[in-house]
C-alpha positions as YAML, in Angstrom:
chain: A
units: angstrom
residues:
- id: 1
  name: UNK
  ca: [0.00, 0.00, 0.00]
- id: 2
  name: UNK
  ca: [0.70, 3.55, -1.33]
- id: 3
  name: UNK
  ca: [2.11, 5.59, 1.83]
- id: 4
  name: UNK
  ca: [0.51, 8.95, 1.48]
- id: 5
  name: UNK
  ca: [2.74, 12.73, 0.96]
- id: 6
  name: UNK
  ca: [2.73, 15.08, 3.54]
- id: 7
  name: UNK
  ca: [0.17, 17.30, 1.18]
- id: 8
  name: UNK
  ca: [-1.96, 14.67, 1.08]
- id: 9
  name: UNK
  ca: [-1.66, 13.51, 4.70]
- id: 10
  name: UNK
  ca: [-2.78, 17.78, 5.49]
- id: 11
  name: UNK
  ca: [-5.63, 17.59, 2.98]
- id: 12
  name: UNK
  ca: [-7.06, 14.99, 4.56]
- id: 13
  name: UNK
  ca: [-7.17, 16.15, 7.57]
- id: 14
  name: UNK
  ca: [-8.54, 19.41, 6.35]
- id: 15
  name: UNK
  ca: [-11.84, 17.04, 4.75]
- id: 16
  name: UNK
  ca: [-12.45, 15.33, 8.51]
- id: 17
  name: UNK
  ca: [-12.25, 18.28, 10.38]
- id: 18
  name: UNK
  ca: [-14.64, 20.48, 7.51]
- id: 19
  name: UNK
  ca: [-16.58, 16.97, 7.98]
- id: 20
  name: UNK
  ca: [-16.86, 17.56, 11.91]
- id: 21
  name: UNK
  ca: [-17.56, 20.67, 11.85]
- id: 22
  name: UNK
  ca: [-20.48, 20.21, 9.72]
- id: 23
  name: UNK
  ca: [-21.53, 17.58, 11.97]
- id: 24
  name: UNK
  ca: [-20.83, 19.51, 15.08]
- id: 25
  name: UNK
  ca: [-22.82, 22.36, 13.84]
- id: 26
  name: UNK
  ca: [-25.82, 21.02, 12.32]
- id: 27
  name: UNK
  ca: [-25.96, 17.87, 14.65]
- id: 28
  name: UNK
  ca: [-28.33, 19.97, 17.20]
- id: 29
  name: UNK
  ca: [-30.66, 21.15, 14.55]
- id: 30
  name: UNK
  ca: [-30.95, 17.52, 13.06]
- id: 31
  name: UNK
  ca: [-31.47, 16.74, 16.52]
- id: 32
  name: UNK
  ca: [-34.88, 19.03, 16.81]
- id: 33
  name: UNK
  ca: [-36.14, 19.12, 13.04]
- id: 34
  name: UNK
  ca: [-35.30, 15.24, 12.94]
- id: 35
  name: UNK
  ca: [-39.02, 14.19, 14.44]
- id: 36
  name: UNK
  ca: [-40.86, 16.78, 13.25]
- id: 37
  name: UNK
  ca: [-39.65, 15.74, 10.01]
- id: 38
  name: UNK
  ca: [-40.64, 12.15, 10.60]
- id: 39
  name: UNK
  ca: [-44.15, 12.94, 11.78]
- id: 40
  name: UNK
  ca: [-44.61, 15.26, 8.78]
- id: 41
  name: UNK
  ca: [-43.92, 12.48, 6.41]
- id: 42
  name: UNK
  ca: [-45.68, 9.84, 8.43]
- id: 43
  name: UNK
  ca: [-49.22, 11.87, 9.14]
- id: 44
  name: UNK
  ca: [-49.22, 14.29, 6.21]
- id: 45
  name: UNK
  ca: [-46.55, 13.95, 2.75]
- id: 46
  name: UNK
  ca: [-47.02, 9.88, 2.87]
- id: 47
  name: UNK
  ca: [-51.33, 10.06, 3.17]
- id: 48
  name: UNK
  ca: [-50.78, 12.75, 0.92]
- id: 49
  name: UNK
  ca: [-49.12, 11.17, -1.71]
- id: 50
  name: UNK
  ca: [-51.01, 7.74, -1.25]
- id: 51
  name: UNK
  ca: [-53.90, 9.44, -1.51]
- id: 52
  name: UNK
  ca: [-53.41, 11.19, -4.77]
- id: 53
  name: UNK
  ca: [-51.98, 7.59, -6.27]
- id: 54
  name: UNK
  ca: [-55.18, 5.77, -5.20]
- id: 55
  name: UNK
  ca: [-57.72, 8.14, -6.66]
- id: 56
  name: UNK
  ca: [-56.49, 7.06, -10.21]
- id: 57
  name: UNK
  ca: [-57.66, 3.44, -9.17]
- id: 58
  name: UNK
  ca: [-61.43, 1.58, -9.05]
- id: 59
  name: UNK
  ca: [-61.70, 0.33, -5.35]
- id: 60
  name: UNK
  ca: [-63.79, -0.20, -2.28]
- id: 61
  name: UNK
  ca: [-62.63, 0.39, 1.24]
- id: 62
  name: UNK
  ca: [-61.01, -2.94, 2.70]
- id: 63
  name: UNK
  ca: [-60.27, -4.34, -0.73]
- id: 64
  name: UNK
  ca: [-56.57, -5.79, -0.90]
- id: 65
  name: UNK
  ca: [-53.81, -4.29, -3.00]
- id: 66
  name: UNK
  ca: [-54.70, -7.07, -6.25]
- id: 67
  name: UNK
  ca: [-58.81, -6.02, -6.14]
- id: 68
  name: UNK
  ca: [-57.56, -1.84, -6.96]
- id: 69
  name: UNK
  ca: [-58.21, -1.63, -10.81]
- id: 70
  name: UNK
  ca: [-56.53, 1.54, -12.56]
- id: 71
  name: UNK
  ca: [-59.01, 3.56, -14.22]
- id: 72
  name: UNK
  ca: [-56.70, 7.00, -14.51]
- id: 73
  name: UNK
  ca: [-58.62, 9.66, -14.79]
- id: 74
  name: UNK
  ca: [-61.88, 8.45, -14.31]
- id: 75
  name: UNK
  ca: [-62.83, 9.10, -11.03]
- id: 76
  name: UNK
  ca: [-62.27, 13.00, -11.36]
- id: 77
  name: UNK
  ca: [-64.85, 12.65, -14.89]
- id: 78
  name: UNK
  ca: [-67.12, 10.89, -12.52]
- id: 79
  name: UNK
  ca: [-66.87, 14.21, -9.50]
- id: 80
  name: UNK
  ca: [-66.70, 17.12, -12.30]
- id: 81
  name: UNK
  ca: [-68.97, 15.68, -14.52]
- id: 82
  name: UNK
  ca: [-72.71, 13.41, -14.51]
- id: 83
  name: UNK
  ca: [-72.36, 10.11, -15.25]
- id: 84
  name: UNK
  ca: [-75.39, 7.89, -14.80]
- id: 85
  name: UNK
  ca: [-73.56, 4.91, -13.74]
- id: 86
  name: UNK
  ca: [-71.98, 7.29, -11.30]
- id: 87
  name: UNK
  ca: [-74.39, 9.37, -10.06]
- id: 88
  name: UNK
  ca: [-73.53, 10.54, -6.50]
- id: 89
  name: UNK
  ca: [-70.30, 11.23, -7.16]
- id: 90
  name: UNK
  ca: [-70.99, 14.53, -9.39]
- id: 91
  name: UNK
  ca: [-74.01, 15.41, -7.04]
- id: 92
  name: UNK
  ca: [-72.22, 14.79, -3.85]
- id: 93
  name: UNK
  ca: [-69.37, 16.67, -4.59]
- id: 94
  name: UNK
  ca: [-71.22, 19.84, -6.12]
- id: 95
  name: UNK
  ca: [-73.85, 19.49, -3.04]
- id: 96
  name: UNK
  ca: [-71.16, 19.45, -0.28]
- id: 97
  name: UNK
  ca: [-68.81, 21.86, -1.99]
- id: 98
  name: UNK
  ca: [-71.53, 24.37, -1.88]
- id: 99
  name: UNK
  ca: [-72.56, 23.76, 1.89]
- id: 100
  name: UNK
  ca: [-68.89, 24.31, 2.58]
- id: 101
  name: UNK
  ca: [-68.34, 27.85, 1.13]
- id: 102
  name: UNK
  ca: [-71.55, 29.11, 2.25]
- id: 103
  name: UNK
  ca: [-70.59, 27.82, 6.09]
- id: 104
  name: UNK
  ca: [-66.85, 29.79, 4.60]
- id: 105
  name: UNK
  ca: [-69.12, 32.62, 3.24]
- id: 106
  name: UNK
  ca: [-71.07, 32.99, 6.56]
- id: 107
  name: UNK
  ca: [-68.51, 33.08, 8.92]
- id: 108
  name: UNK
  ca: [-64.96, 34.27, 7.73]
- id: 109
  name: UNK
  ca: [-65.87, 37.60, 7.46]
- id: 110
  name: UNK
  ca: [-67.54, 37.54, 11.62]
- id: 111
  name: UNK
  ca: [-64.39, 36.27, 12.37]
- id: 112
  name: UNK
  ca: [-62.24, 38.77, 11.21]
- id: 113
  name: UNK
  ca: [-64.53, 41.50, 12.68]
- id: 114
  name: UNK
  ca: [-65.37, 40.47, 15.30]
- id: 115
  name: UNK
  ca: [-62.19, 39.93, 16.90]
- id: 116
  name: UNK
  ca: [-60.67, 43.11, 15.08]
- id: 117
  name: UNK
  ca: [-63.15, 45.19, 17.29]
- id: 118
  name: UNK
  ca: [-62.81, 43.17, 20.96]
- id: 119
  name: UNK
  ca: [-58.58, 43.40, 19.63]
- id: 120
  name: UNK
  ca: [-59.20, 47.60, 19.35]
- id: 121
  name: UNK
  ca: [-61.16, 47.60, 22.47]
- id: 122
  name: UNK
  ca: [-59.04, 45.26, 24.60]
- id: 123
  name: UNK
  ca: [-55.90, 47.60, 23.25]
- id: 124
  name: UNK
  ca: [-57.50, 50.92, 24.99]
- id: 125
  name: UNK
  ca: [-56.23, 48.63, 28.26]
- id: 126
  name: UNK
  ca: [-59.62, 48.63, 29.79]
- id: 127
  name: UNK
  ca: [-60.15, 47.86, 33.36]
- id: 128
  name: UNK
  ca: [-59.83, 43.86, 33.70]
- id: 129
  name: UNK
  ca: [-58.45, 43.78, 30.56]
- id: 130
  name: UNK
  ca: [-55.91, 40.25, 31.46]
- id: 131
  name: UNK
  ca: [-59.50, 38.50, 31.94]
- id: 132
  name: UNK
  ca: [-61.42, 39.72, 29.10]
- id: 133
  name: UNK
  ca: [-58.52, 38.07, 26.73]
- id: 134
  name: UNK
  ca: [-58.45, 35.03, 28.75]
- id: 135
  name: UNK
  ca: [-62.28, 35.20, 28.51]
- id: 136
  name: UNK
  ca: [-62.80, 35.50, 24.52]
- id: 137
  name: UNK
  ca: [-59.79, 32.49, 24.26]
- id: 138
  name: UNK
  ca: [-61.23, 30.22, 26.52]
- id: 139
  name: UNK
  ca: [-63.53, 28.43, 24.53]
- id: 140
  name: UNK
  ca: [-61.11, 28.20, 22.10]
- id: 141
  name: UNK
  ca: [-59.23, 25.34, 23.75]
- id: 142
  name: UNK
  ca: [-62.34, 22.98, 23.76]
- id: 143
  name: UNK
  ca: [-62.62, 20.05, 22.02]
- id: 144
  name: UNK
  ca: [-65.75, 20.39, 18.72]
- id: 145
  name: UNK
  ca: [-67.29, 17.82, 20.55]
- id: 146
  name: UNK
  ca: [-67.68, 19.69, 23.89]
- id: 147
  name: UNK
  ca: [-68.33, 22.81, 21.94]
- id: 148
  name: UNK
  ca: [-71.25, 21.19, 19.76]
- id: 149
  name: UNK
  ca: [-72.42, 19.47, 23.12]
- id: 150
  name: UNK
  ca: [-72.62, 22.87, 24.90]
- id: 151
  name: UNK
  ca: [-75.03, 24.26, 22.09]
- id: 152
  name: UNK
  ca: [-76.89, 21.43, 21.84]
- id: 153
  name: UNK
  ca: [-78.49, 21.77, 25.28]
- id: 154
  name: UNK
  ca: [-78.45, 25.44, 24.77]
- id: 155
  name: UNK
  ca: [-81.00, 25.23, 21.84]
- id: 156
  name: UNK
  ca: [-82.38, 22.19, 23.51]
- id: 157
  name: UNK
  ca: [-86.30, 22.54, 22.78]
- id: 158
  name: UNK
  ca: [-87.19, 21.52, 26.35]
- id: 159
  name: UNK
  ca: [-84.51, 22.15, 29.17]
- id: 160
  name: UNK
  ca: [-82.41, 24.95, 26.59]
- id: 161
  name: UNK
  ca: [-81.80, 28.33, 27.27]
- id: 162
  name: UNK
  ca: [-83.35, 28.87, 23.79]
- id: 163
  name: UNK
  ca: [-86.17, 26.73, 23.35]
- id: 164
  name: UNK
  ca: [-88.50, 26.51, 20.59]
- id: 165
  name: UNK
  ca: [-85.65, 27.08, 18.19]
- id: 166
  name: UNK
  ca: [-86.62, 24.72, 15.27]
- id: 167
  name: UNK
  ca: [-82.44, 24.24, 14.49]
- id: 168
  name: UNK
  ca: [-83.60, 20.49, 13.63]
- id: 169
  name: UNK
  ca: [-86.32, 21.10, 11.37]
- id: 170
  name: UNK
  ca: [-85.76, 24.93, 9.50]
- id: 171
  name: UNK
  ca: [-82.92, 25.26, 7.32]
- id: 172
  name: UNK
  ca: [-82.26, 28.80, 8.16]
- id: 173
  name: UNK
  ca: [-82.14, 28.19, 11.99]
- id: 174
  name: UNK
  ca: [-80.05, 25.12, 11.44]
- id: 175
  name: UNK
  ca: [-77.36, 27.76, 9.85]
- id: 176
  name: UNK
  ca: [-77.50, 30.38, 12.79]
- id: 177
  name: UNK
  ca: [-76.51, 27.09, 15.04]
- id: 178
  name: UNK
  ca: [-73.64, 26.16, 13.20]
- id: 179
  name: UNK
  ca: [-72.18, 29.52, 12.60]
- id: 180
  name: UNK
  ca: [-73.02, 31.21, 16.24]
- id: 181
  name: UNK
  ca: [-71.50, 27.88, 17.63]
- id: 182
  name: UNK
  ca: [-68.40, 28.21, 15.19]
- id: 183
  name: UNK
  ca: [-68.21, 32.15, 15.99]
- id: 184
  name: UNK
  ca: [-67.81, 31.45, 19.83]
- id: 185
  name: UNK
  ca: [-65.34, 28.78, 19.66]
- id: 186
  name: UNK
  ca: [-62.73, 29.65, 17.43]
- id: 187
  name: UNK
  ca: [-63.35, 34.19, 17.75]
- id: 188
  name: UNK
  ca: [-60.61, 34.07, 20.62]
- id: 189
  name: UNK
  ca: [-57.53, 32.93, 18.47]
- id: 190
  name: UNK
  ca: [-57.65, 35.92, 16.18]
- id: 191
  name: UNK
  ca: [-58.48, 37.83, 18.52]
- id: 192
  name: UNK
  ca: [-55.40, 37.40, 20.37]
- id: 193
  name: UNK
  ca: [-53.15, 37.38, 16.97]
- id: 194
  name: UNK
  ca: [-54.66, 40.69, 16.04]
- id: 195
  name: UNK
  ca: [-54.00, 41.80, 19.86]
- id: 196
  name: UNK
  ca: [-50.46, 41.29, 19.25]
- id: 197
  name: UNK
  ca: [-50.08, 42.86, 16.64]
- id: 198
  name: UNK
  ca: [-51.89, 45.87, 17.70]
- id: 199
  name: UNK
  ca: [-49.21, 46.21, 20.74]
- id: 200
  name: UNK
  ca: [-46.43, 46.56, 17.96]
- id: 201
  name: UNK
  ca: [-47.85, 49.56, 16.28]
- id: 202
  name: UNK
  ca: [-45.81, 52.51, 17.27]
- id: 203
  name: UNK
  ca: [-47.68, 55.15, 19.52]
- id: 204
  name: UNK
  ca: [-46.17, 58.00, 17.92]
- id: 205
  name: UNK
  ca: [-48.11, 57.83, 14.35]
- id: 206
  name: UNK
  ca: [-51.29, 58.01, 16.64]
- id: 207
  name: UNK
  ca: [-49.77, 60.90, 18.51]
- id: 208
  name: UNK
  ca: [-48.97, 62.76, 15.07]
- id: 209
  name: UNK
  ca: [-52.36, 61.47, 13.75]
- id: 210
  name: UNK
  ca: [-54.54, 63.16, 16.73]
- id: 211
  name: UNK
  ca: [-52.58, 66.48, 16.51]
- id: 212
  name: UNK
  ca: [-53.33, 66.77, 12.75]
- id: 213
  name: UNK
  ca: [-57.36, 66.40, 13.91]
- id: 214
  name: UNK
  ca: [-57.65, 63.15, 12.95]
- id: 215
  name: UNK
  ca: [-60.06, 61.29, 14.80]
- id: 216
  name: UNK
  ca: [-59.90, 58.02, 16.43]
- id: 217
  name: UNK
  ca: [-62.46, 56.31, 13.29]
- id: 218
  name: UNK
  ca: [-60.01, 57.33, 11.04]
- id: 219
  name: UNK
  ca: [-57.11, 56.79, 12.64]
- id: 220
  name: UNK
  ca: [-58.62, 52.95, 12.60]
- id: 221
  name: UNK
  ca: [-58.52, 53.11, 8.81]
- id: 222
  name: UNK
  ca: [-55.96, 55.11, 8.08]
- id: 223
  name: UNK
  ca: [-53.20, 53.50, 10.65]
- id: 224
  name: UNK
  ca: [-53.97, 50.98, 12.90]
- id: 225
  name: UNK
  ca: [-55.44, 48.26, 9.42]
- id: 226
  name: UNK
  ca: [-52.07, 49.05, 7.71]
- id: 227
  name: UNK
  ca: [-49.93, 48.48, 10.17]
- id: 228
  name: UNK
  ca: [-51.76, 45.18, 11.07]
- id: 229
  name: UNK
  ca: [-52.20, 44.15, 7.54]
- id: 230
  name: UNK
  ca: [-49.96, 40.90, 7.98]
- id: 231
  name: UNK
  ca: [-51.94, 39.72, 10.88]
- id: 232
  name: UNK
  ca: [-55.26, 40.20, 9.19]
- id: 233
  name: UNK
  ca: [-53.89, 38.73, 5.82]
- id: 234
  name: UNK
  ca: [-52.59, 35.50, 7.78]
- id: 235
  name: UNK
  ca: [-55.78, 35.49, 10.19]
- id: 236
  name: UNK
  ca: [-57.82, 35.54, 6.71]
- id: 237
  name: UNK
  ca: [-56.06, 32.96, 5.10]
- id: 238
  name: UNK
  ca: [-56.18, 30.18, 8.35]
- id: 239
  name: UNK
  ca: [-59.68, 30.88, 9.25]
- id: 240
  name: UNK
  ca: [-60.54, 30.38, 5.45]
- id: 241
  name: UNK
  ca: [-58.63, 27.03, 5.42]
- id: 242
  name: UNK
  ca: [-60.00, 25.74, 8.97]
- id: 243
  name: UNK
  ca: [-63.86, 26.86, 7.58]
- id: 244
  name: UNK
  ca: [-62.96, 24.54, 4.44]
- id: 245
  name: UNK
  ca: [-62.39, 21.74, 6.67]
- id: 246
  name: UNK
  ca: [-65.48, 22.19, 8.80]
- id: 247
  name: UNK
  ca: [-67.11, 19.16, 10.00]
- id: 248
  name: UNK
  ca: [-67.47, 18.60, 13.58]
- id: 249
  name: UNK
  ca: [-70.44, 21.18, 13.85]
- id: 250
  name: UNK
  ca: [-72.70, 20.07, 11.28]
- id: 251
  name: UNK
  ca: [-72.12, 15.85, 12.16]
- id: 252
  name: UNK
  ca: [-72.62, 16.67, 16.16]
- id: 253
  name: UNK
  ca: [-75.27, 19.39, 15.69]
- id: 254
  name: UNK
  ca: [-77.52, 19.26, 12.79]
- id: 255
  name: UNK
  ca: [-76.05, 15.62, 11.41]
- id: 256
  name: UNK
  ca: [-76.07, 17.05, 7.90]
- id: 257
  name: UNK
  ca: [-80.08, 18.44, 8.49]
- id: 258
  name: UNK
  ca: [-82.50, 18.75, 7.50]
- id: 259
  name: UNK
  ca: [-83.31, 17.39, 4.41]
- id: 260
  name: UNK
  ca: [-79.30, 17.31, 3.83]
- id: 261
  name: UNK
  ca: [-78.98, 21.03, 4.33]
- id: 262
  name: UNK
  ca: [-75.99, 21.06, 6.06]
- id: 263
  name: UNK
  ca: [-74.09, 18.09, 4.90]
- id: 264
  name: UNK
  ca: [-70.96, 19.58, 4.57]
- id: 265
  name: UNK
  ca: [-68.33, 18.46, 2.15]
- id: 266
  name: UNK
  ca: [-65.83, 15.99, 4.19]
- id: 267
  name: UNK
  ca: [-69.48, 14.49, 5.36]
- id: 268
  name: UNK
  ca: [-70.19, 13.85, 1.77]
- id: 269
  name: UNK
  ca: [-66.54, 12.00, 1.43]
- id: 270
  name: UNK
  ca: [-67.74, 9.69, 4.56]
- id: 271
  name: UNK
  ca: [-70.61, 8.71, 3.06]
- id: 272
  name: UNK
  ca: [-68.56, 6.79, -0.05]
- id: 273
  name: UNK
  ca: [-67.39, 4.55, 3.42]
- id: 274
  name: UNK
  ca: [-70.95, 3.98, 5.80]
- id: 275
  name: UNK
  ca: [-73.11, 4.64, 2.74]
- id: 276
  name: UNK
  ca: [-73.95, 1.28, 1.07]
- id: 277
  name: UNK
  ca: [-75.66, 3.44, -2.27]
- id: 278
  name: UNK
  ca: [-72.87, 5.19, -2.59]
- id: 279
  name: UNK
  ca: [-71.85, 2.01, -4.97]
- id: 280
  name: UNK
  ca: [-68.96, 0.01, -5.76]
- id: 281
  name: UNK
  ca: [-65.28, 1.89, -6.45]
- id: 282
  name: UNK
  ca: [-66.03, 4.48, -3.38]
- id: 283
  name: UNK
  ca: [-62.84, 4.93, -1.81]
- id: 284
  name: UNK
  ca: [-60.95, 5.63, -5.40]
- id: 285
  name: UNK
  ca: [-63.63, 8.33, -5.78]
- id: 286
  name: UNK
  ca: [-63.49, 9.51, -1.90]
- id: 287
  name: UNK
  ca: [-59.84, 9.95, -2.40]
- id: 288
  name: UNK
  ca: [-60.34, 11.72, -5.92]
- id: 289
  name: UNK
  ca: [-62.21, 14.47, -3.95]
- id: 290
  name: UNK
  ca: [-60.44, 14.74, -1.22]
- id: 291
  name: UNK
  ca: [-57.26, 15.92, -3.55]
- id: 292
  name: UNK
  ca: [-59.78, 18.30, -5.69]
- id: 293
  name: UNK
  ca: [-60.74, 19.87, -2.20]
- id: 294
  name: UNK
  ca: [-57.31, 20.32, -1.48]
- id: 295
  name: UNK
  ca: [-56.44, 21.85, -4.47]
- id: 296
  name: UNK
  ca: [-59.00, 24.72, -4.40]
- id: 297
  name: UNK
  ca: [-57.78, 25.60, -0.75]
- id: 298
  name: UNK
  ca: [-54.54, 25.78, -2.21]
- id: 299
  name: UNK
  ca: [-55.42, 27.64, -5.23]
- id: 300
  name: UNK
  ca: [-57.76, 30.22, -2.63]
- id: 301
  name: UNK
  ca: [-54.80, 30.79, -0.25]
- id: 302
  name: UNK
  ca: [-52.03, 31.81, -3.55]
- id: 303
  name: UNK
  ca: [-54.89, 34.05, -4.72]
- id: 304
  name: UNK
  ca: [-54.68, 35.96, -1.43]
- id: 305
  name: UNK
  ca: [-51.14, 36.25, -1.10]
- id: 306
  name: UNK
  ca: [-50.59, 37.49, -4.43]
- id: 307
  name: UNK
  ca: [-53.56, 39.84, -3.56]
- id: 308
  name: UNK
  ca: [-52.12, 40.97, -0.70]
- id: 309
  name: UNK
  ca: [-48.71, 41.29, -2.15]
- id: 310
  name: UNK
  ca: [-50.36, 43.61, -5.09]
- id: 311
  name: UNK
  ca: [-51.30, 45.43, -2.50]
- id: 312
  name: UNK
  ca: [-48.60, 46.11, -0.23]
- id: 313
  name: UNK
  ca: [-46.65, 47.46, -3.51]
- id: 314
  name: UNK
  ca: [-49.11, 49.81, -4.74]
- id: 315
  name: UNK
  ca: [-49.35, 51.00, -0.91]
- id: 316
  name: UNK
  ca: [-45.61, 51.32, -0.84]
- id: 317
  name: UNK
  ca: [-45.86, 52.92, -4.37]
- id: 318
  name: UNK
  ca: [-48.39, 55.94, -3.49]
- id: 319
  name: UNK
  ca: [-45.88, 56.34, -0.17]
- id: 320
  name: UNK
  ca: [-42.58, 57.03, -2.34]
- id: 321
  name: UNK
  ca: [-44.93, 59.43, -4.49]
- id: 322
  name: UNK
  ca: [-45.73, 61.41, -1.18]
- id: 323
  name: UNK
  ca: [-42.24, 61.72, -0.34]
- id: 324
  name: UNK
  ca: [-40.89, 62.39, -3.94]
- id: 325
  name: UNK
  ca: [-43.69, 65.09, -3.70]
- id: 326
  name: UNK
  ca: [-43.29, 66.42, -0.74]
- id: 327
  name: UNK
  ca: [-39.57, 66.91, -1.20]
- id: 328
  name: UNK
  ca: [-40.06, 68.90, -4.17]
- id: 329
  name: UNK
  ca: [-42.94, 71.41, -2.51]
- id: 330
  name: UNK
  ca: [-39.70, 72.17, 0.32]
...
């Protein structure tokens, strides 16, 4: 064997230590992101995936691996399109879809409102103010099941607070459940991201504001919403994507009534499992929506941002032409 030159001997030292170092240094952060990383790919990017490869196939839930038959594309024909030997599919999809962005429709913009104003208020450090937060949040730590429980013997028609609320039996009532029950669990986390940031705007533009008459409604809308525009944006975009996935409320409250009213759209995938009529090939279909669900949330949420970000350069636009402007007039 070769014995090895002194230049060779130093290079090689100079690769192992550059090779410890590396080690050394990221070791720790392999060391944290390592489990997250494995969860991540166990509970979401692997279902994910699977999912996506399974709704090009014919199959039932509980069939082996040899009964899947490949059909491609079919499944999605059978969701975007009528096809009599198919027929829930299309009219599942279409019905549940549009529960789902009505329930969006009806209660996105209450909870960005709502806990915008109890954020303004709670910022004017009101007496008891350490309570009122912890107040508005607390229900927001419940499980949907305790939640839906909780309203259920509030509209109870015989021991209720509210009785003689027909939730069970009028469509409209059945909606003013689900969305007052969804409004008073989940207002308190906004409310306390919008809180925050409110506590970072700088007192002085309020100051400046107040001695150049501007009162406190306009200094709402003409400081205090831009300089908490990233924590309405990103308070906009989760409460959009947790209203998509809405389901506990309508299966605990209304089950889907009446007359199918409420059936929202993951309901509608269940069905394709407990619903015998749903026919045969359920699951490849299930799965098919699932991943077309998925892809309008997506599609909704890149909308925003590039909304927002149109936005925030036109704002920053008009601001250099003030300045540019100003700095001439002097």
């Amino acid at each position: 064997m070769r014995e090895l030159t002194f230049e060779q001997r130093i290079e090689a030292q100079k690769r192992s230590s550059k090779t410890r170092s590396v080690l050394s240094r990221y070791s720790t952060v392999f060391l944290f992101f390592g489990p997250y990383l494995f969860f991540f790919t166990l509970f979401f990017l692997y279902p994910l995936i699977r999912g996506f490869i399974d709704s090009f196939f014919f199959w039932n839930f509980g069939d082996s691996v040899s009964d899947m038959r490949f059909v491609g594309w079919q499944n999605y024909q059978n969701i975007l399109f009528e096809n009599p030997d198919f027929p829930l599919a299309h009219q599942w999809f279409t019905t549940g879809l549009g529960h789902t962005v009505l329930f969006v429709a009806l209660t996105v913009p209450f909870l960005i409102v709502i806990p915008l104003i109890i954020a303004l208020l709670l910022n004017k450090k009101p007496w008891g103010e350490s309570f009122f937060r912890a107040l508005f949040f607390l229900p927001n730590v419940l499980s949907v099941a305790t939640v839906c429980l909780i309203f259920r013997y509030v509209f109870n028609s015989s021991m209720g607070l509210v009785r003689n609320f027909p939730y069970q039996s009028d469509v409209t009532s059945a909606w003013v459940v689900l969305v007052l029950t969804t409004l008073w669990w989940t207002v308190g986390n906004n409310m306390v991201i919008l809180n925050a940031g409110l506590k970072q705007v700088d007192k002085s533009l309020y100051e400046a504001a107040s001695v150049d008459g501007c009162n406190q409604f306009k200094q709402v809308f003409y400081i205090t919403l831009p300089q908490i525009g990233n924590q309405i944006l990103i308070c906009t975009i989760t409460t959009i994507i947790a209203s998509f996935n809405v389901y506990g409320q309508s299966a605990l409250i209304t089950n889907g009534g009446p007359l199918d009213a409420t059936m929202m759209f993951i309901q509608r995938v269940l069905q394709f499992k407990n619903n015998p009529s749903a026919g045969t090939g359920g699951a490849g279909v299930a799965n098919a929506m699932c991943i077309l669900f998925s892809l309008i949330i997506v599609v909704i949420s890149i909308i925003q941002l590039l909304l927002s970000k149109d936005r925030s350069k036109t704002t920053r636009k008009k601001r250099e032409i003030k300045k540019k402007t100003k700095e001439r007039g002097i």
